[in-house]
C-alpha positions in Angstrom: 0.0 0.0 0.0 1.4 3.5 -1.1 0.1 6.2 1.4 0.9 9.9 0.7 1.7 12.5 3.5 1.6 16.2 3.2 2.4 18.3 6.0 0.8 22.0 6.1 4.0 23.6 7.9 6.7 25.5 5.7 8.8 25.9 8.5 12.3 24.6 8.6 12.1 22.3 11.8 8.3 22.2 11.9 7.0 19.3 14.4 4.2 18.4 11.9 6.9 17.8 9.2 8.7 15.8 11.9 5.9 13.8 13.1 5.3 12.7 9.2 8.7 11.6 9.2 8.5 9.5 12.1 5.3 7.9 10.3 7.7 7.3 7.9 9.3 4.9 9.9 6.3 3.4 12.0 4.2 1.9 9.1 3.2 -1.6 8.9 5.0 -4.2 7.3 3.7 -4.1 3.2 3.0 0.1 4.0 4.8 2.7 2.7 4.8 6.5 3.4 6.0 8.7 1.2 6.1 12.6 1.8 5.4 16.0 -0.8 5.6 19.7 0.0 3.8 22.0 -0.8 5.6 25.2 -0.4 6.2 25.0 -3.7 2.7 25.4 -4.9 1.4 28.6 -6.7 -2.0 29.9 -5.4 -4.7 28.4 -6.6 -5.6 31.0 -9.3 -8.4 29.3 -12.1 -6.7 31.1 -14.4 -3.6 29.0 -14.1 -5.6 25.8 -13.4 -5.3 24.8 -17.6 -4.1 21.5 -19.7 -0.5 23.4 -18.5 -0.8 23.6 -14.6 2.6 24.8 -13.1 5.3 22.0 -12.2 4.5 21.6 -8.5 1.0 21.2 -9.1 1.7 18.7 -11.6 3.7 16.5 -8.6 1.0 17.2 -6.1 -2.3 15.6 -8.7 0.4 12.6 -9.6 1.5 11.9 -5.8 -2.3 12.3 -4.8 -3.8 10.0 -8.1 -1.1 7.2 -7.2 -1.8 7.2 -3.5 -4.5 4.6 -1.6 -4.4 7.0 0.8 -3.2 10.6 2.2 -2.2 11.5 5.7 -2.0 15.1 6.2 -0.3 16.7 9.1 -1.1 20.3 10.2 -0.3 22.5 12.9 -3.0 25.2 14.2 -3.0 28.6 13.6 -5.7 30.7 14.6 -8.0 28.0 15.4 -7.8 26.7 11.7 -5.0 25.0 9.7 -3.0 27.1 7.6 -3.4 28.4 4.0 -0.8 26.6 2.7 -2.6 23.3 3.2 -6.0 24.8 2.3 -4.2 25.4 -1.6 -2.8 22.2 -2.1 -6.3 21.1 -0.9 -7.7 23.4 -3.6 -6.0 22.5 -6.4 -6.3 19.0 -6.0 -9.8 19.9 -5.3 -10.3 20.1 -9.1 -12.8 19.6 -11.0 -15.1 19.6 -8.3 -16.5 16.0 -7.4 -14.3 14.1 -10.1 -10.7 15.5 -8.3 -8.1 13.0 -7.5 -9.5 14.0 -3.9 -13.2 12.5 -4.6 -12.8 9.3 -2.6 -9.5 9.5 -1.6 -9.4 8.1 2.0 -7.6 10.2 4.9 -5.9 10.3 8.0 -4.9 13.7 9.9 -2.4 14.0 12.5 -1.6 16.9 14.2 1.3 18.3 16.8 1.3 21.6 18.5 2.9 23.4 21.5 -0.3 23.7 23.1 -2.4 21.6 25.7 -5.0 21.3 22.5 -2.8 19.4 20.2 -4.3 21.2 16.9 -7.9 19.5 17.3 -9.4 22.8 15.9 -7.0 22.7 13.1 -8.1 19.0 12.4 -11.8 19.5 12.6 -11.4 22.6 9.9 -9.7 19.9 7.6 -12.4 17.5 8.5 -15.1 20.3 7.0 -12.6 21.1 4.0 -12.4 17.1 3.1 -15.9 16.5 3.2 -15.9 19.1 0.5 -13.8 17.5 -1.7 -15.9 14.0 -1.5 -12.4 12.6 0.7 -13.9 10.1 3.5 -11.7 10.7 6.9 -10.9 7.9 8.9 -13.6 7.2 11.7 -11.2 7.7 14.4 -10.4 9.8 17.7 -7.9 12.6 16.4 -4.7 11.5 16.9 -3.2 14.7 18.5 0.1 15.4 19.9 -0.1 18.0 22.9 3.4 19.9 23.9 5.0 18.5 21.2 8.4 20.5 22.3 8.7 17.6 25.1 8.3 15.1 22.3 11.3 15.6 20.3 14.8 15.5 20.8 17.3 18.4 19.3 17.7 16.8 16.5 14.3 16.3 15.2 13.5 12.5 16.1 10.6 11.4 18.1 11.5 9.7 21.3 8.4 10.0 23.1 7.6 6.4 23.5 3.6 6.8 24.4 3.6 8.8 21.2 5.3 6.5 19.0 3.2 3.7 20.3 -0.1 5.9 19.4 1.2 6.7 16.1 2.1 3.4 15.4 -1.6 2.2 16.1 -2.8 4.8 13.7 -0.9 4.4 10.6 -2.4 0.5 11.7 -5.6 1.5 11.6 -5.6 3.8 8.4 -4.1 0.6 6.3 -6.6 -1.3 7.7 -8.9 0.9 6.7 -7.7 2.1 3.8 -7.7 -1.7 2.7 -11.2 -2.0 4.1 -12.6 0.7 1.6 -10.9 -0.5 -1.4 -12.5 -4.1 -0.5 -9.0 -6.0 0.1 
């Protein structure tokens, strides 16, 4: 099973981006995660969205169309998640209820300084999936609370609880994932 994850941070040392890469190595056994920017992407601007979409949007439609399933990672800013993610969402949004989105199965997993862990964030993404015809995986949010306590110096996980709990939930997508495409 090929899984995509996109993280909705741009910044160099984000947690999100981290907690992706420690998916990375957590999946099970006949899993793979593989991980896209999206820094790179233009904004979403219908006037560019033509047979000759810009590079990065290109990679973003393939890495979605080729994926069982996407995890996306987001941190919480202002209650919401940020813009970035919201444009790759939109242009791989496109055309509306036939998008390489419409049925595309999802995770979302989210890290953040706070007590809250980015559940706001998550249940904005929730709302913005459902748009684009993406089922969510019917699970508790898998949320990482003072995620600065989770993390060594270096950028790798070595909170064990939170490796175990992450570990369960790349599980669970794949089951789940497998489950919808009738495996």
């Amino acid at each position: 099973m090929k899984l995509l994850g996109i993280s909705g941070s741009l910044r160099k040392g984000s947690y999100n981006t981290r907690l992706l890469e420690a998916a990375v190595g957590l999946m099970p056994e006949g899993a793979e995660l593989t991980l896209i920017g999206c820094g790179e992407i233009p904004h979403y601007n219908k006037d560019l969205d033509t047979d000759n979409k810009p590079e990065a949007v290109l990679q973003l439609l393939q890495a979605v169309r080729y994926a069982d399933g996407v995890l996306f990672a987001t941190p919480e800013y202002n209650y919401s998640f940020p813009g970035v993610l919201k444009n790759a969402i939109d242009w791989a949004s496109r055309p509306a209820y036939k998008s390489v989105l419409a049925g595309k199965p999802c995770a979302i997993i989210s890290a953040s300084p706070s007590l809250i862990g980015g559940a706001r964030a998550q249940a904005h993404l929730a709302q913005v999936l459902a748009a684009t015809l993406s089922p969510v995986v019917p699970a508790p949010p898998f949320l990482v609370p003072m995620v600065q306590d989770k993390f060594d110096a270096g950028g790798l996980l070595i909170d064990e609880d939170t490796k175990r709990r992450l570990a369960r939930y790349m599980g669970d997508f794949v089951v789940w994932v497998d489950r919808l495409a009738g495996r």
